[in-house]
Each structure stands twice: as C-alpha cells, then as structure tokens.
C-alpha positions as CSV (number, residue, x, y, z in Angstrom):
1,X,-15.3,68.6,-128.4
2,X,-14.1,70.7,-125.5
3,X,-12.1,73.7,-125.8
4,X,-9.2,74.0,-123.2
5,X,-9.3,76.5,-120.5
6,X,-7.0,79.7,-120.7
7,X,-5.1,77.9,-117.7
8,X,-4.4,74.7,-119.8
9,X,-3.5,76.2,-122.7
10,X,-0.7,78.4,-120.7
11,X,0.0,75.0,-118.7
12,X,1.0,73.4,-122.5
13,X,2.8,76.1,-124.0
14,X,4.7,76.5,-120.5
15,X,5.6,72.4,-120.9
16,X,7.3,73.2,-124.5
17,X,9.4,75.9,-123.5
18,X,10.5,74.8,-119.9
19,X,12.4,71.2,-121.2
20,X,15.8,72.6,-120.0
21,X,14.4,71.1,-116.5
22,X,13.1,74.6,-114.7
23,X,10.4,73.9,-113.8
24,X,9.6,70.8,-115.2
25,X,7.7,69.6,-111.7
26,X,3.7,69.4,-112.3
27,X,3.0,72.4,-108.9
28,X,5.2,75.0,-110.4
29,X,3.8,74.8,-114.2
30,X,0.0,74.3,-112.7
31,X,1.1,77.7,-110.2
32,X,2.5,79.5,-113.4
33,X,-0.3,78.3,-115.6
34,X,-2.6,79.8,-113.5
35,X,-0.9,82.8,-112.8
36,X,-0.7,83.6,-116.7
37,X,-4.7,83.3,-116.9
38,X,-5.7,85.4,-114.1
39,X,-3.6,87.8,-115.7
40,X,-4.5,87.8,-119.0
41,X,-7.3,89.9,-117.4
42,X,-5.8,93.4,-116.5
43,X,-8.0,93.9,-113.6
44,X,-6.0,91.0,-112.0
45,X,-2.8,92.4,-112.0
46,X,-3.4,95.3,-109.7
47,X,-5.9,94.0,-106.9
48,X,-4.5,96.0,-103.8
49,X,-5.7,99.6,-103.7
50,X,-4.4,102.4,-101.5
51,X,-6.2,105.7,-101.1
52,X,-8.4,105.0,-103.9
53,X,-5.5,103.9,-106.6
54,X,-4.1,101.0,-107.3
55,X,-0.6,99.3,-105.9
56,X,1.2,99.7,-109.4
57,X,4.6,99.8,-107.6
58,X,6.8,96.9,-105.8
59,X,7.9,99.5,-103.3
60,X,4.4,100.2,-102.9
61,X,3.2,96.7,-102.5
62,X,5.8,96.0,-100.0
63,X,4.8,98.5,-98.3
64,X,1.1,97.3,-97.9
65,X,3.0,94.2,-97.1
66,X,4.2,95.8,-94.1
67,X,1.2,97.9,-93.2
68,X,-0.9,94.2,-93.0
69,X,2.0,92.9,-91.1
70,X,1.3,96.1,-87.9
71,X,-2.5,96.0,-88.3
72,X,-3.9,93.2,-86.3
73,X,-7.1,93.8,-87.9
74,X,-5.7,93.1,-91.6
75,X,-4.0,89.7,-90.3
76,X,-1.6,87.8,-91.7
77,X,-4.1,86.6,-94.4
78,X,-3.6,89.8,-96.3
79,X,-0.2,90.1,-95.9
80,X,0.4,86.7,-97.2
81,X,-1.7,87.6,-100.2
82,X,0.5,91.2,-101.2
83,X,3.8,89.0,-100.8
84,X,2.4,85.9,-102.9
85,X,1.4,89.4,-105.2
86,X,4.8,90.9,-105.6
87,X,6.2,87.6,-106.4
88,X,3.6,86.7,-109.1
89,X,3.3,90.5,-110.5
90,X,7.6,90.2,-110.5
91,X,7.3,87.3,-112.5
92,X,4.7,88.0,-114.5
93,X,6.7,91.1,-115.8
94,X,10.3,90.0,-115.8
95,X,9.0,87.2,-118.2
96,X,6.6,88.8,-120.3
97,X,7.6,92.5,-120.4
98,X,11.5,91.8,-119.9
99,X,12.4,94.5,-123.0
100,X,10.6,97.1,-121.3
101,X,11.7,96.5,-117.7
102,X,15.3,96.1,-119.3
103,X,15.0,99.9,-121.1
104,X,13.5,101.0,-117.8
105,X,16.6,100.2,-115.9
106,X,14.4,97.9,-113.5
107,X,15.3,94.5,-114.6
108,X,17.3,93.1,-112.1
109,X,15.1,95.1,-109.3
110,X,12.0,93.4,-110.6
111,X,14.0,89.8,-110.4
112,X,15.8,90.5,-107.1
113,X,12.3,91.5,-105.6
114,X,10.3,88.9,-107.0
115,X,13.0,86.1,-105.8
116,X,12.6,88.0,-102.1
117,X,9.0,87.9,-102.0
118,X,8.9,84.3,-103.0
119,X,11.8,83.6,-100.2
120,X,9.0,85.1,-98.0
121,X,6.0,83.4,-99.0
122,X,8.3,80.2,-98.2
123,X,9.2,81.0,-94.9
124,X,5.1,81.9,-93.7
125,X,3.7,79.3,-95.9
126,X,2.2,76.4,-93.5
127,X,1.7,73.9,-96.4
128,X,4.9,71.9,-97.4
129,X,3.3,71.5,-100.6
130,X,3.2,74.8,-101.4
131,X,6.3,75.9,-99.0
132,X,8.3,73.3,-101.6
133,X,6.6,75.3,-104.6
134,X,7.8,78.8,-102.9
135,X,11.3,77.6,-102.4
136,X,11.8,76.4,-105.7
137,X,10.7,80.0,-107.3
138,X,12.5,82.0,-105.1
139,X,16.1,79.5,-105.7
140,X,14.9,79.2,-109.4
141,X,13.3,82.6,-110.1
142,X,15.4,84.1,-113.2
143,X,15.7,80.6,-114.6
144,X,11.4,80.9,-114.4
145,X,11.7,84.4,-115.8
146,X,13.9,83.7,-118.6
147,X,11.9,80.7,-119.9
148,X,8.6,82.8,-119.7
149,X,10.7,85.9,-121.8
150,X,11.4,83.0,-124.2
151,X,7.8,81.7,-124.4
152,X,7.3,85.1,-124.8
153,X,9.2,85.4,-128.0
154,X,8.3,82.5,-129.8
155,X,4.9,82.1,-129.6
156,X,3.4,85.5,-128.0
157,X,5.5,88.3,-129.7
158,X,3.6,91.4,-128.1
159,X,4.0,94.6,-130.7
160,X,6.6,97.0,-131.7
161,X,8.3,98.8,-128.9
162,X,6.9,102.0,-129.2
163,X,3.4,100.8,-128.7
164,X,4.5,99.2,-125.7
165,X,6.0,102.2,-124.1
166,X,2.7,104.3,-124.3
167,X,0.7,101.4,-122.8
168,X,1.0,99.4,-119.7
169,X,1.8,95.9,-119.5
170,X,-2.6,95.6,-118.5
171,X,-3.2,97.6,-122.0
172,X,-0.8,95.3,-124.0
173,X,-1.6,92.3,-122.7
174,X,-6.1,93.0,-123.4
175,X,-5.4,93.5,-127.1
176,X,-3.1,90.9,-126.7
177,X,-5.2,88.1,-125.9
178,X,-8.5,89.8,-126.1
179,X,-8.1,91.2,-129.9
C-alpha cells in the first residue's frame, strides 16, 4: 500500500471543508492542494530575493512585480511568477494565519491584495484554463480564505498564540508538519 502525497492529502481535507460550493471545481482544489504542499516547506514561501534578503512583504513583492514589468531582460515570465506569488503567499496566510494577520491589523490588506494579484494573473494569463481558475479566486478569494481558516481550525489547530507571535508563519508551519 501506497501512501498519499502531501498534495493529495491537502486535495482531501480541502474536499471536506469546501461543501458550501467554493470551490468545489476539481482546478481550484488541485491549484490550492498544491499550493498547501509546496508550502508546507518554508523555503517555498519566500522564493524572490532582493539585495540578498528575501521578499517577506506584499508591498515588497509588488514591487519586484513592477521592476520585472520595466526590465526587458527579466520578461514577463518573472513578473507573472511574483503576481501568481502574492496571490498564493495572500492566500496562504489569510487562510492559515488569519488570527495573526487579524491582531496585526493586516487582514483585509492581505485579502484585498491577494484578490488583486489574482485579478492580475487573470488578465496576463494566456490559458483559459487557468485564466477561468484566476478569475474564480480573485471573484471568490475571501470565500477561499475563509474555508482554509476553517480547515485550519478543525483539523490543523497550529499552537497557542504566543508561540505564534515569536515565530513566523515558515517557523510555525516546519514544526507544524515536520514535528
């Protein structure tokens, strides 16, 4: 016997909690599935790197957003990839760390932005397929948000507060999963 992969043991627990019908269409759990196990490895969720640190910011991914977008020799390829980024990391964080973003004050910044970039990724995205899967999580993105928060609750409760707030969401999240 086979054990599932990280990506189809997200892609199950996702089915359970989204039955209120968002998203209940096969490309958005496989998208979000995936998303969840590349990052459950912290190294995943900061891949863009300016002046020798990482992008931990939105402002500061949009920005390299916009940089790629001027510099011919970055292309569009890049850019593409920091916008699908800010959409996944917003996601990602809204859903699972929603407590800590909501102490922060950043909650509805992290939602507004992650519905933007996802606006974005729709409107440069050649492939209907995936234009279609872009649309609906920009039109649907607090709906997504809110079911991964509630995932999040009943079947990944991360620990106390406290420990939380001294760590990052990449520190959490490896002695989440890896511990």
């Amino acid at each position: 016997m086979t054990s599932p992969t990280l990506t189809q043991f997200f892609r199950h627990q996702l089915a359970r909690v989204f039955t209120d019908g968002r998203p209940e269409d096969a490309p958005a759990l496989d998208y979000i599935s995936d998303l969840l196990a590349r990052f459950a490895r912290p190294q995943a969720l900061y891949p863009f790197a300016a002046d020798g640190r990482p992008l931990e910011h939105l402002v500061d991914l949009w920005s390299a957003y916009r940089q790629a977008l001027a510099d011919p020799r970055l292309g569009r390829a890049r850019a593409r990839l920091v916008l699908c980024h800010v959409g996944e990391y917003s996601l990602f964080m809204s859903g699972l760390f929603r407590e800590r973003l909501r102490r922060r004050g950043e909650l509805d910044y992290y939602l507004a932005q992650g519905a933007s970039a996802y606006s974005h990724c729709a409107g440069i995205e050649p492939l209907p397929p995936r234009r279609r899967l872009f649309q609906r999580l920009h039109r649907d993105f607090r709906a997504v948000s809110s079911s991964l928060d509630r995932l999040r609750q009943r079947h990944w409760p991360l620990a106390d507060s406290l420990w939380l707030n001294r760590q990052g969401p990449a520190q959490a999240l490896q002695s989440s999963f890896w511990h």
